[in-house]
Every structure is written in C-alpha cells, then in structure tokens.
DRENDO-1510 file (C-alpha; in Angstrom, 1 decimal, always signed):
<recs>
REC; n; res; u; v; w
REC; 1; UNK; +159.5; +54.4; +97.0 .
REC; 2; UNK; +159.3; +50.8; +98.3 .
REC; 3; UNK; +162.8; +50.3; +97.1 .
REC; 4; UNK; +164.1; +53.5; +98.6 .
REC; 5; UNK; +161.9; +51.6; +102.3 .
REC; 6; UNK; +163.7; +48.7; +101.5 .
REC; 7; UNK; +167.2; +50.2; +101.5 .
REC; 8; UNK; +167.1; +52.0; +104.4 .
REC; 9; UNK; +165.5; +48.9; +106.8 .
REC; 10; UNK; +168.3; +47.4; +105.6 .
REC; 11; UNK; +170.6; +49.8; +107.8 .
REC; 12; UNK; +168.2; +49.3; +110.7 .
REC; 13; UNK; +170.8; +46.1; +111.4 .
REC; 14; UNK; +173.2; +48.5; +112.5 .
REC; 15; UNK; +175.2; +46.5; +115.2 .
REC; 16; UNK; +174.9; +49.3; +118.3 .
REC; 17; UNK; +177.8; +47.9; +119.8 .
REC; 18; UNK; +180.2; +48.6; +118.1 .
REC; 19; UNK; +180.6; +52.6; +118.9 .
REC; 20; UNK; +181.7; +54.0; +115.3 .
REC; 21; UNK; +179.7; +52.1; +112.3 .
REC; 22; UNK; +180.8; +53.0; +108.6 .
REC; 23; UNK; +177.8; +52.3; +105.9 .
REC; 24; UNK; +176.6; +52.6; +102.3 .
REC; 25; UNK; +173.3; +54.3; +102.6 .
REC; 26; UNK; +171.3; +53.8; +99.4 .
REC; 27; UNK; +169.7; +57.1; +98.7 .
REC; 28; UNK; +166.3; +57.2; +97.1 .
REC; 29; UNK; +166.6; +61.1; +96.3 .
REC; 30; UNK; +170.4; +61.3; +95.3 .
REC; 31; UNK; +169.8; +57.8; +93.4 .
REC; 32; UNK; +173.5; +57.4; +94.7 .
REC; 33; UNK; +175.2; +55.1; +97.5 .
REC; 34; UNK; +177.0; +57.6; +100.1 .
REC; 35; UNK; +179.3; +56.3; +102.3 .
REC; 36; UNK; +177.9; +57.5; +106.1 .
REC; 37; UNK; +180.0; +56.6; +109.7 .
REC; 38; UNK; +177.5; +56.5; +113.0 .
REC; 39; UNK; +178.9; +56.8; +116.4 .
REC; 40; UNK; +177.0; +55.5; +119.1 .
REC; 41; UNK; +177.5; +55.7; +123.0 .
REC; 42; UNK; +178.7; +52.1; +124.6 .
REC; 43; UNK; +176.3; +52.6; +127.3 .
REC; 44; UNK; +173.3; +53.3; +124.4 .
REC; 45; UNK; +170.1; +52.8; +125.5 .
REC; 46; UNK; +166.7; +52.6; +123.8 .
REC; 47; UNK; +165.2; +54.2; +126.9 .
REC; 48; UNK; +167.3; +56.7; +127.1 .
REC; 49; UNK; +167.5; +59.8; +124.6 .
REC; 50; UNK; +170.3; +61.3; +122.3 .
REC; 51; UNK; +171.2; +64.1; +121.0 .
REC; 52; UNK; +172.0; +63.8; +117.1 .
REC; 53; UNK; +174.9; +65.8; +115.7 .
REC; 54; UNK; +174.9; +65.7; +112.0 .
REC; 55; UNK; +178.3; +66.4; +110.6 .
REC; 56; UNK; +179.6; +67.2; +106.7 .
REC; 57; UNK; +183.1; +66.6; +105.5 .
REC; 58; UNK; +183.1; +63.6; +107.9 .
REC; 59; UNK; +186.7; +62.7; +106.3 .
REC; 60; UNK; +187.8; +65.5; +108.3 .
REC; 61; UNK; +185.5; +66.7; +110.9 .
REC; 62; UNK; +183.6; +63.1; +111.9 .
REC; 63; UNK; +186.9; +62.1; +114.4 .
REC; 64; UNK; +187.0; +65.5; +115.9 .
REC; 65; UNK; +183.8; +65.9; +116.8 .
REC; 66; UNK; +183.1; +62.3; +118.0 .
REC; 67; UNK; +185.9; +62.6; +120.1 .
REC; 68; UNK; +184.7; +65.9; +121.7 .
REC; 69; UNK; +181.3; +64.3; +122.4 .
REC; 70; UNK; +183.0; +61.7; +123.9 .
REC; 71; UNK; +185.0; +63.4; +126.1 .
REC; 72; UNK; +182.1; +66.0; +126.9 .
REC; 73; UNK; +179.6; +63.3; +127.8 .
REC; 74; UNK; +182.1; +61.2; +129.9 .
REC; 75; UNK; +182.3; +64.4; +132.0 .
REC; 76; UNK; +178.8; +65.0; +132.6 .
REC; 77; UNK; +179.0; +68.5; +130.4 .
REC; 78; UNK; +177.3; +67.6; +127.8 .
REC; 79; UNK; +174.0; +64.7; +127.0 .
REC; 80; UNK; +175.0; +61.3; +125.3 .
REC; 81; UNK; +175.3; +62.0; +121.8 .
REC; 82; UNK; +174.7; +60.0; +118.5 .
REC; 83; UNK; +177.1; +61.6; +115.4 .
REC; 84; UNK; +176.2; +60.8; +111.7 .
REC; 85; UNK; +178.8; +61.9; +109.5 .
REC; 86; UNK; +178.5; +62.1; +105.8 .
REC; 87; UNK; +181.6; +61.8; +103.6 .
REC; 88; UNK; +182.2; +64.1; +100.9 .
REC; 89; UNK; +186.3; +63.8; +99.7 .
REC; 90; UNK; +185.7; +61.3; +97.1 .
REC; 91; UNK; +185.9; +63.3; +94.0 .
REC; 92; UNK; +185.5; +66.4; +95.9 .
REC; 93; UNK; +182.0; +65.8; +95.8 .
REC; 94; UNK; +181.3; +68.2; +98.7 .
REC; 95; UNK; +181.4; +70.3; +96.0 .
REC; 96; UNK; +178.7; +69.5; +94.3 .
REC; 97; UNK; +176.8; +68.5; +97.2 .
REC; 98; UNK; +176.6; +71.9; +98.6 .
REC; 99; UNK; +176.6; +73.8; +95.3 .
REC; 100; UNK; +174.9; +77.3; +95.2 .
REC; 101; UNK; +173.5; +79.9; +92.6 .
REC; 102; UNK; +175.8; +82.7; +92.1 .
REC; 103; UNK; +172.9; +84.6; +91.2 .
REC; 104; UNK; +170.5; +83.6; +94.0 .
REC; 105; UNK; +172.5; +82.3; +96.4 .
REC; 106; UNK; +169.9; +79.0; +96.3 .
REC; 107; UNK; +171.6; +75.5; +96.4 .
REC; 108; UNK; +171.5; +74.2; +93.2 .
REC; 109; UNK; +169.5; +70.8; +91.3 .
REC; 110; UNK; +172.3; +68.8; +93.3 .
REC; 111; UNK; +172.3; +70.9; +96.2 .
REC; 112; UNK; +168.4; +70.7; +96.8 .
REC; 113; UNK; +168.5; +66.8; +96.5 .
REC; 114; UNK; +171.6; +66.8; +99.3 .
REC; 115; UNK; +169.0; +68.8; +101.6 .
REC; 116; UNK; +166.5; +66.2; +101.1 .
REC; 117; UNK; +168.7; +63.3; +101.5 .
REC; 118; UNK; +170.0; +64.6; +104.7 .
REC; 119; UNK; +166.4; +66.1; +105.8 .
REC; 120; UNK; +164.0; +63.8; +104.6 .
REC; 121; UNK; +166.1; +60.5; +104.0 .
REC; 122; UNK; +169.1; +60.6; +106.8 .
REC; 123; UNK; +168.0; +62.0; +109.7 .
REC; 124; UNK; +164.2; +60.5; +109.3 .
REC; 125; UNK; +165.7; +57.0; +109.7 .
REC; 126; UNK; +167.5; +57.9; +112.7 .
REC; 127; UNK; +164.7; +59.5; +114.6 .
REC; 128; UNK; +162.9; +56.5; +113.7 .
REC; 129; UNK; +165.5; +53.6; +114.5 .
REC; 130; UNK; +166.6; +55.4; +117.4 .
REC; 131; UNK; +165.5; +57.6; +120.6 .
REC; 132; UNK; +166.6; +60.7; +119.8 .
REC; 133; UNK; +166.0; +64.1; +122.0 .
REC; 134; UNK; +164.8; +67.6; +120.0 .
REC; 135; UNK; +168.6; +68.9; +119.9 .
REC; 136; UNK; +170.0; +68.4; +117.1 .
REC; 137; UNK; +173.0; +69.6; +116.1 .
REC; 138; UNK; +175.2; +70.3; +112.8 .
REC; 139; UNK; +178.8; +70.8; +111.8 .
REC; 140; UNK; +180.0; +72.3; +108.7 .
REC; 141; UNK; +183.2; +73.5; +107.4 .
REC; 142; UNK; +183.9; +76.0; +104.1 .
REC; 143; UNK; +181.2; +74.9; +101.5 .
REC; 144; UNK; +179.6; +72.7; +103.7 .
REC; 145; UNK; +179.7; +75.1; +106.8 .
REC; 146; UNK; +177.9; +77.4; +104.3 .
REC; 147; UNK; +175.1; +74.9; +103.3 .
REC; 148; UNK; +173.6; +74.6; +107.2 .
REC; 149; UNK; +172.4; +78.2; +106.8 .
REC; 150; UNK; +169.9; +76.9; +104.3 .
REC; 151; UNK; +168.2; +74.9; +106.9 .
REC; 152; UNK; +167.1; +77.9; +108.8 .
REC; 153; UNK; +165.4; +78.9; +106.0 .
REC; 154; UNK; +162.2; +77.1; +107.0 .
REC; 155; UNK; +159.3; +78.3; +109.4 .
REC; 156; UNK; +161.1; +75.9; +112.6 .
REC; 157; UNK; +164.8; +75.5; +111.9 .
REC; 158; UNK; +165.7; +72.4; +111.5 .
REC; 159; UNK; +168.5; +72.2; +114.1 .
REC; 160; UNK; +168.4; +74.0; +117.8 .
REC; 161; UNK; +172.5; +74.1; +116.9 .
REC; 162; UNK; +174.9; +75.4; +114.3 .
REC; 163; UNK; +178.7; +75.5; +114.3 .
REC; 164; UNK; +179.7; +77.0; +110.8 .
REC; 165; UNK; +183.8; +76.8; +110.5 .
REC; 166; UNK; +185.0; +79.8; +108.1 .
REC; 167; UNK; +182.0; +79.1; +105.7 .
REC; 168; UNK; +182.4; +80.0; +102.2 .
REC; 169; UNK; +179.1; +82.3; +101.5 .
REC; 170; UNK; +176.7; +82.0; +99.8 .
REC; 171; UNK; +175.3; +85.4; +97.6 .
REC; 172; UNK; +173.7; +87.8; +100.2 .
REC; 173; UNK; +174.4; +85.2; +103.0 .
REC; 174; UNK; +176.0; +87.8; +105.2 .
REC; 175; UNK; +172.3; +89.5; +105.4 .
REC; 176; UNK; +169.7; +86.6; +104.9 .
REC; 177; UNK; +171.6; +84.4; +108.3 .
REC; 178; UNK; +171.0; +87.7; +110.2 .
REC; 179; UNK; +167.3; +88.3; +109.0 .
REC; 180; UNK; +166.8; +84.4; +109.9 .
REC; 181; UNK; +168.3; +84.3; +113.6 .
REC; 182; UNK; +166.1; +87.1; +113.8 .
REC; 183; UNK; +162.7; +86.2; +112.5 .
REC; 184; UNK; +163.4; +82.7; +114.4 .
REC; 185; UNK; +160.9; +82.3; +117.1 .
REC; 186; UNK; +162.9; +79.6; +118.9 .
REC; 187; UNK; +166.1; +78.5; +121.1 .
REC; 188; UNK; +169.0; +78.7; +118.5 .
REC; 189; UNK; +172.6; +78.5; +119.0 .
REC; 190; UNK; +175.1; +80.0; +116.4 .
REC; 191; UNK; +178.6; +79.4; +116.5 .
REC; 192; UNK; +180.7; +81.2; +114.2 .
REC; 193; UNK; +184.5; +80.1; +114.2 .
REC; 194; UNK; +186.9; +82.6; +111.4 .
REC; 195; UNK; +190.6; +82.2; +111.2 .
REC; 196; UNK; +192.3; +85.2; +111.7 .
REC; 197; UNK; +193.8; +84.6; +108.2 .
REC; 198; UNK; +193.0; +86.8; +105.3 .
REC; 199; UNK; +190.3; +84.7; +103.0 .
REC; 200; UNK; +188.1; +85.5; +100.2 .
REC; 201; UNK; +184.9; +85.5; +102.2 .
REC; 202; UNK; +186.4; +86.7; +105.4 .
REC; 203; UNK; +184.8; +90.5; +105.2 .
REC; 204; UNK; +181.5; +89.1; +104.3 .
REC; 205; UNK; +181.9; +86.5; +107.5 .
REC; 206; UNK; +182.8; +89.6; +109.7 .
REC; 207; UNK; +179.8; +91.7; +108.3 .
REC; 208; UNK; +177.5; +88.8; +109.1 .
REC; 209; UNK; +178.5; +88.9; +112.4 .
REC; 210; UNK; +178.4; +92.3; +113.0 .
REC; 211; UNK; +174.5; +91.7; +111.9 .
REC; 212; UNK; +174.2; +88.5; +114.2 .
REC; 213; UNK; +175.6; +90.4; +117.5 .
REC; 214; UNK; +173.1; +93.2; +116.8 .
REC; 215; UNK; +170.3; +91.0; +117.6 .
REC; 216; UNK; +168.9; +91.1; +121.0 .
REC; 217; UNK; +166.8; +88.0; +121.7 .
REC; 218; UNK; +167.3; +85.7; +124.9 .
REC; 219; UNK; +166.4; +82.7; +122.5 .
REC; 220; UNK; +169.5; +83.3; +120.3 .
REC; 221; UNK; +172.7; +82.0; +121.5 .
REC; 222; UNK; +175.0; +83.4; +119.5 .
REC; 223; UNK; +178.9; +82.9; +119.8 .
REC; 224; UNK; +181.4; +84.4; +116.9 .
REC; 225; UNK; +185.4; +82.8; +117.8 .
REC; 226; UNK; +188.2; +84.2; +115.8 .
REC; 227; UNK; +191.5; +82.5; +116.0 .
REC; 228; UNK; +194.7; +84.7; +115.7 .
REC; 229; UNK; +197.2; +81.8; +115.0 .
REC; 230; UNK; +195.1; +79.8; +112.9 .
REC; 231; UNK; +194.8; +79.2; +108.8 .
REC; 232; UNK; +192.2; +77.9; +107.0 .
REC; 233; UNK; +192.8; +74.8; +107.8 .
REC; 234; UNK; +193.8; +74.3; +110.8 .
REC; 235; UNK; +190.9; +76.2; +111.8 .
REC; 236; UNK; +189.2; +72.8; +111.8 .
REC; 237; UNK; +190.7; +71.6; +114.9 .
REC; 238; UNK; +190.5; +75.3; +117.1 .
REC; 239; UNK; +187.2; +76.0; +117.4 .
REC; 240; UNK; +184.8; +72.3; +117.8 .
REC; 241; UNK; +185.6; +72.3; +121.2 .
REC; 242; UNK; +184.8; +75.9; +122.1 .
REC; 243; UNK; +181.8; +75.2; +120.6 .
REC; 244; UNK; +180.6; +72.3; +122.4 .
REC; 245; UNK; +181.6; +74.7; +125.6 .
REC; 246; UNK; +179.0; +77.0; +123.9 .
REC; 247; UNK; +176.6; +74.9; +123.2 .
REC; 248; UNK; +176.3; +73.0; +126.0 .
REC; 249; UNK; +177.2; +75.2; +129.2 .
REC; 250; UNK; +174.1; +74.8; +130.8 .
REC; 251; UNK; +174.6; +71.5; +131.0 .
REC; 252; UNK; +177.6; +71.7; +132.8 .
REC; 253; UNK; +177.8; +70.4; +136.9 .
REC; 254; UNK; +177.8; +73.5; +139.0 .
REC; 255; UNK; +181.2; +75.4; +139.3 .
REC; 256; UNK; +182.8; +77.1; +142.2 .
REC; 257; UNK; +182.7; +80.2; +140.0 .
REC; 258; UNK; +178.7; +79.6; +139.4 .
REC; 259; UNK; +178.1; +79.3; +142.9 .
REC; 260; UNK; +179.8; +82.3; +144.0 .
REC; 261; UNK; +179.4; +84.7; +141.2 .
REC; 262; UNK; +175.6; +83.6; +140.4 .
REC; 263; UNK; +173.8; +81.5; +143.4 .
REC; 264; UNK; +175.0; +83.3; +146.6 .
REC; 265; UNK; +174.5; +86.4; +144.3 .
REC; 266; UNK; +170.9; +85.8; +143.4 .
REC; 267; UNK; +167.8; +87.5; +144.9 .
REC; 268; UNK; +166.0; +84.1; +144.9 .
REC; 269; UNK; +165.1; +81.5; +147.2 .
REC; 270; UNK; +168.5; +79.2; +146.4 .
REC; 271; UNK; +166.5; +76.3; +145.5 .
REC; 272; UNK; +164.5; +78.2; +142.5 .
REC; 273; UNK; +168.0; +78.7; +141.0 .
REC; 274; UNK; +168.3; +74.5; +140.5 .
REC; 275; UNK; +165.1; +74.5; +139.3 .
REC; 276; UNK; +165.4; +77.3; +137.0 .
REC; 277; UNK; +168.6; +75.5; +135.9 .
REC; 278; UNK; +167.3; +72.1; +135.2 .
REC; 279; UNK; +163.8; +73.7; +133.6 .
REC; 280; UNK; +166.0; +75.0; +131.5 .
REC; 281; UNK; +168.4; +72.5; +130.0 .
REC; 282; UNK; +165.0; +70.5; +129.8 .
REC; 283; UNK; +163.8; +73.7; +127.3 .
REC; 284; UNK; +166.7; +73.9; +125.5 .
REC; 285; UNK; +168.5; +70.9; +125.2 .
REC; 286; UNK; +165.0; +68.8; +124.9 .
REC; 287; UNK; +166.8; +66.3; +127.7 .
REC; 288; UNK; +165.5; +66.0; +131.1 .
REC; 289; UNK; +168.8; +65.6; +132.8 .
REC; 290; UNK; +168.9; +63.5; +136.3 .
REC; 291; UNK; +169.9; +65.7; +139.1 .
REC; 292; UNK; +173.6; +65.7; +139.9 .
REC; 293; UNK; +174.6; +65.1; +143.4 .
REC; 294; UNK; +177.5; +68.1; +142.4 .
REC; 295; UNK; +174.4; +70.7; +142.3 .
REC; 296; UNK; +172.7; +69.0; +145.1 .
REC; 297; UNK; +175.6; +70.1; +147.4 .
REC; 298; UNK; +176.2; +73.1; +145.8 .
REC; 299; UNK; +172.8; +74.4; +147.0 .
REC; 300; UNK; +172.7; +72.6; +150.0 .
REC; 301; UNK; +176.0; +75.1; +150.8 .
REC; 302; UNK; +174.5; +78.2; +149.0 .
REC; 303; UNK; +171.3; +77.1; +151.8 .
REC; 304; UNK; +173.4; +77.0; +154.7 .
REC; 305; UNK; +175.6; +80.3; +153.1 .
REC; 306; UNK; +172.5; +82.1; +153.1 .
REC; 307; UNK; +170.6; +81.1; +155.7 .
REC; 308; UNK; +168.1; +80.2; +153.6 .
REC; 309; UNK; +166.8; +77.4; +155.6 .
REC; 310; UNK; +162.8; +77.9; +153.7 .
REC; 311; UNK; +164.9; +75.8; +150.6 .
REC; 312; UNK; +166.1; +73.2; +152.7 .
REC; 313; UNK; +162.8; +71.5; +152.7 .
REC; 314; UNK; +162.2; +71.2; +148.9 .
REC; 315; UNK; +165.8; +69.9; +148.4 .
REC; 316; UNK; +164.7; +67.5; +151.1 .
REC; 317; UNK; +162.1; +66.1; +149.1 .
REC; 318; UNK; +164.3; +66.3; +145.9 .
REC; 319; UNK; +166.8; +63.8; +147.4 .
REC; 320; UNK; +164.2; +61.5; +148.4 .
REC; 321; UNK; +163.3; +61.0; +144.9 .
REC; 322; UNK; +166.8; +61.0; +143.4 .
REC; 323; UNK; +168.9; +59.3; +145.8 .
REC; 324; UNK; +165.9; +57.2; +147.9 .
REC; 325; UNK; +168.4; +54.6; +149.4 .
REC; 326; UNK; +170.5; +57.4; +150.9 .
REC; 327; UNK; +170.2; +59.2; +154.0 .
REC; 328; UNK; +170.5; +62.9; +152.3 .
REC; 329; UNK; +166.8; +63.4; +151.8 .
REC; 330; UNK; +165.8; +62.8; +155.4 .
REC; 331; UNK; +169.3; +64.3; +156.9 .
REC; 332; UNK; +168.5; +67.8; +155.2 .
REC; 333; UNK; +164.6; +67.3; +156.1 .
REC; 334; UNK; +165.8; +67.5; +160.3 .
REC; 335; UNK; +167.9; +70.5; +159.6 .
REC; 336; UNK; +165.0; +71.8; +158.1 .
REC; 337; UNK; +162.7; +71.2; +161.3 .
REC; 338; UNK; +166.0; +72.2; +163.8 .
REC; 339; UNK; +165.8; +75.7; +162.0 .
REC; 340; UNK; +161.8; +75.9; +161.9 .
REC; 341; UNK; +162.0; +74.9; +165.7 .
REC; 342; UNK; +160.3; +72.0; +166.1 .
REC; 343; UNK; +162.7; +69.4; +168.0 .
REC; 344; UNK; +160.5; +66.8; +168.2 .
REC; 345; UNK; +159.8; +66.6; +164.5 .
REC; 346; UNK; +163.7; +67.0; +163.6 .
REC; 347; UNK; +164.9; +64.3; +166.8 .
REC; 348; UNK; +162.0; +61.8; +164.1 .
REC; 349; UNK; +163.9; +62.5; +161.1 .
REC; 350; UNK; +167.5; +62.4; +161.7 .
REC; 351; UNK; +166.7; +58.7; +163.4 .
REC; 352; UNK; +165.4; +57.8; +159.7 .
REC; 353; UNK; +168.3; +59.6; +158.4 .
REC; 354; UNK; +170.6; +57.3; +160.6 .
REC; 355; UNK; +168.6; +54.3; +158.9 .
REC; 356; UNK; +169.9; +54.8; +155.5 .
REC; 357; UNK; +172.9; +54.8; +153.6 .
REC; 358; UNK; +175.6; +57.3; +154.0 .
REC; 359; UNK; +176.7; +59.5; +150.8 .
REC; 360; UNK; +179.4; +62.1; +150.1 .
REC; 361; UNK; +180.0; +64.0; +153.2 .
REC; 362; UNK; +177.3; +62.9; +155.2 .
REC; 363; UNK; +177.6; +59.7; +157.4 .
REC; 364; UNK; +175.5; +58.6; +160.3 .
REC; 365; UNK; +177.7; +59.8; +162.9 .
REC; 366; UNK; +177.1; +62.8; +161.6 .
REC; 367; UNK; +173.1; +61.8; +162.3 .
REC; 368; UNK; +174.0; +60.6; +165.1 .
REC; 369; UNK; +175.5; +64.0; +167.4 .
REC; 370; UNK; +171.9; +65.5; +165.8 .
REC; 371; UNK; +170.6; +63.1; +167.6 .
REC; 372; UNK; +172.6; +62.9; +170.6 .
REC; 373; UNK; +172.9; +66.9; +170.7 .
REC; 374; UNK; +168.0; +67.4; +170.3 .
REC; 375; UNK; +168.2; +64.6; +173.5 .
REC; 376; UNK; +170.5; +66.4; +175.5 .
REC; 377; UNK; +168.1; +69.6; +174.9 .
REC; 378; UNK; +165.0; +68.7; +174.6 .
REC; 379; UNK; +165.6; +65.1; +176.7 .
REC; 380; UNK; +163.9; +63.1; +173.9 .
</recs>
C-alpha cells in the first residue's frame, strides 16, 4: 500500500497550467500503468470548486467533452469543470475493463478491479489534490456507457450525473437501471442518447427507458435523445452536447423565454424565484454560483413588470453584497422608498447611489433626475 501512496503523490506534480495533462497512473489495484489525460481550467483556482467529469474511452470521447466544458463554462452555462479521461483503445482493453457476467450481469474479476481503480484509486486522488464540488459527472459509450450503471448500485450513487451513449447491456440491465433511479433517494441526472440505427441492444435500451420515464420523482432528471440520422458511431458526437444542456440548465443566465414564460408567470414574490433558482443549483449542482448581473436585471424588470415593488428591497440589499462598488444596490433601494412613499428616505439614497460607480443601464444621471425630480416635489 505504501508503494501504491507513493505512486500516486507522485502525480500530485501535475503542472495545473498547462490545461490538458496526459499521465501514467500506477495503479495499486489493477497492478497496471494506465495511461490518464486531465483537463484543467486556465483560470483554476484552489479556492474555487470543480466539478469532476470522469470519462471512458478517452481516445474518443476525452476531446469532445473537454471541448463542450469549455465552451459551456466560457458561457457562464455550466461551473468550471476538471475532466479525467481514462484510455482504453490499446489492445481494446475497454473490453476487458468493463467485462460482465453473461449470467449475472456483474462485472467480472477485471471488471471489479476497474471499479476500484476508478472509485477508490482515481477519483480519491483528485478529491484530494484538488477542490472539487459534489457533482460529479460520467461519460460512457457502448461497453463502457454500460459499466456507469454499476455505480448506482451502491446505497448513494456515486455520481449526481450519467450520460450513457448507446450502451451495450448488461444481463437484466434494462430492469435493474430502472429499480435503481427509483430506489435512489437523491438528485440524479440520466441521460440516455440511442441512435436511431438498428443494434443488437437497441430494444432492450428502448425498454429501459420506457421503465426510466415511468418513474415520477422530482429528484430524477431524466432525459432519453434518439438521433434519427445517426449510426453507432457517429452517435458519439450527437448527443454530449444535449447533454450538457440537460445537465446543466439550471445553471444557465436567465433567458427571455424564462422570464416571460416562468417569472412574470409565477404566483410569487419575483424575488423568491432568484432565490429559489440559486438555492437550487447550490442543491444540485453542490456549487454556490455568484449572482449574475443577467438575473439581477431580469428581476429587477420582472419587479417593475409586476409591480412588485415589496421585492425591490431584498434585491437592494443583494446588490450591495455582490456588486458593493456599484451604484445598483442603493439606486434600486430609493425606488424602493419612492414606491413605499417615503421621499425623504428615497431623496437619502439615490444621493449615495449618485456616489458610486455606474453599471449596465444605470448611470448617475439617471440618479441624478431622481434626485432633481423628489426636490422639485417635496423641495428637499
């Protein structure tokens, strides 16, 4: 076991800055070398936290998805992400790796030492070596796509995320994923991605998921995307992207769509529906997500829209915190006091407002006529 300790301090070195990392990693269960490639954020931070997406058959997959969590982060619709890819092409060893029972359906003496690598060897020294947040993501693909279903087969799963591309099943698969999403007392997310292709499994996948979508619980996210132009392989590329648009939607900047179809929609005060939102990628995602000036304005519209003046005031105090050297916090404070009716209190607060610095829409003349407009009224 020392040896095994050694070994894996010895990837510790990992140079951070450079964003994708190709190792040996000296496994203590597999007694084999394995050939793993990291991606890292450029921006990585030890204080902040990451996501970890673990990804099989990283000779074909690793690229793709690094390049959607790039893409995704850079956006704001997704967290920062650290991707660990195993290899598995050289001598088709995927193969072996992810090995089953024909009779049981159980990994086999290979297949069991794979799960330990990854679970007990792999993603332990990157939880330890790195900050990473509770989601944790995995990526699979045929025989590999099928072997992620085994790690739901503990009391907690061990990912919050799956995205299983046309997965070659395992013996009674198509009923044991089902039982599990269902049993599962936590936040899950299933993606499902089929070709539209004929394949050996492929009436097996669509009974599984005939079993998944029957299952009514708010903590299962579960998303099933069948491709009509796609083949086995080229499945691959369709459906990783749709599935980080799955996975991470709540995450997402508030849309013009969201705003109309769901906030000035809503029963609730308009600012409960940003807290709601946030408390809620915070649950899910594990990731408490800085508050984007995007869903700032978006409420501060859906306040004015509504006339819901009462949510003014906490928004004011939001922006205090989040944007202190800005004059938002103290600008949506006096509209808040101009509504309640109290002049004197509002004439106070848009002078502090004028203080500070402008941001987005809001500029100091705009301060400025509030202030101009409660003197000629009120004669302060």
């Amino acid at each position: 076991m020392k040896k095994c300790l050694f070994l894996l301090t010895g990837l510790i070195c990992l140079n951070v800055g450079a964003q994708v990392k190709k190792e040996i990693f000296e496994s203590f269960r597999l007694q084999e070398r394995r050939d793993v490639s990291y991606y890292f954020p450029e921006d990585y931070s030890k204080e902040n936290k990451y996501a970890l997406i673990v990804v099989l058959d990283a000779d074909y997959l690793f690229d793709i998805v690094v390049a959607n969590a790039k893409l995704y982060a850079s956006e704001g619709r997704m967290p920062e992400a650290i991707v660990v890819g195993v290899h598995q092409s050289e001598d088709d060893i995927r193969w072996d790796d992810c090995d089953f029972e024909q009779t049981t359906g159980l990994p086999t003496e290979k297949g069991k030492l794979f799960y330990e690598f990854l679970g007990t060897e792999l993603i332990p020294y990157l939880e330890t070596s790195y900050n990473i947040a509770p989601f944790k993501m995995f990526v699979g693909y045929d025989i590999t796509g099928n072997f992620g279903n085994y790690f739901l087969f503990k009391d907690k799963s061990f990912f919050n995320s799956y995205v299983v591309i046309s997965p070659v099943l395992a013996t009674d698969m198509e009923s044991r994923v089902p039982s599990r999403l269902s049993d599962l007392n936590q936040e899950i997310f299933y993606n499902l991605i089929l070709e539209k292709e004929k394949t050996e499994d492929r009436q097996r996948i669509l009974q599984m998921n005939n079993a998944v979508k029957s299952i009514s619980k708010e903590s299962l996210h579960y998303f099933f995307e069948e491709y009509e132009d796609a083949d086995h392989l080229s499945i691959v590329t369709y459906g990783i992207g749709k599935a980080f648009d799955n996975n991470f939607k709540v995450f997402r900047p508030i849309s013009p769509k969201e705003y109309k179809t769901e906030i000035l929609t809503s029963n609730e005060p308009v600012y409960q529906y940003l807290e709601n939102r946030y408390a809620q990628i915070e649950k899910i995602l594990g990731y408490r997500k800085p508050v984007e000036l995007n869903d700032i304005m978006a409420i501060y519209a859906g306040c004015l829209k509504k006339d819901d003046f009462e949510s003014l005031k906490p928004l004011a105090e939001l922006c205090k915190k989040e944007f202190p050297e800005t004059m938002m916090g103290f600008y949506f404070e006096g509209e808040y006091y101009e509504e309640l009716g109290e002049p004197k209190k509002a004439f106070k607060t848009f002078e502090k407002a004028f203080q500070m610095e402008e941001i987005d829409f809001l500029t100091k003349d705009m301060a400025l006529e509030k202030i101009d407009a409660l003197k000629a009224d009120f004669g302060y």
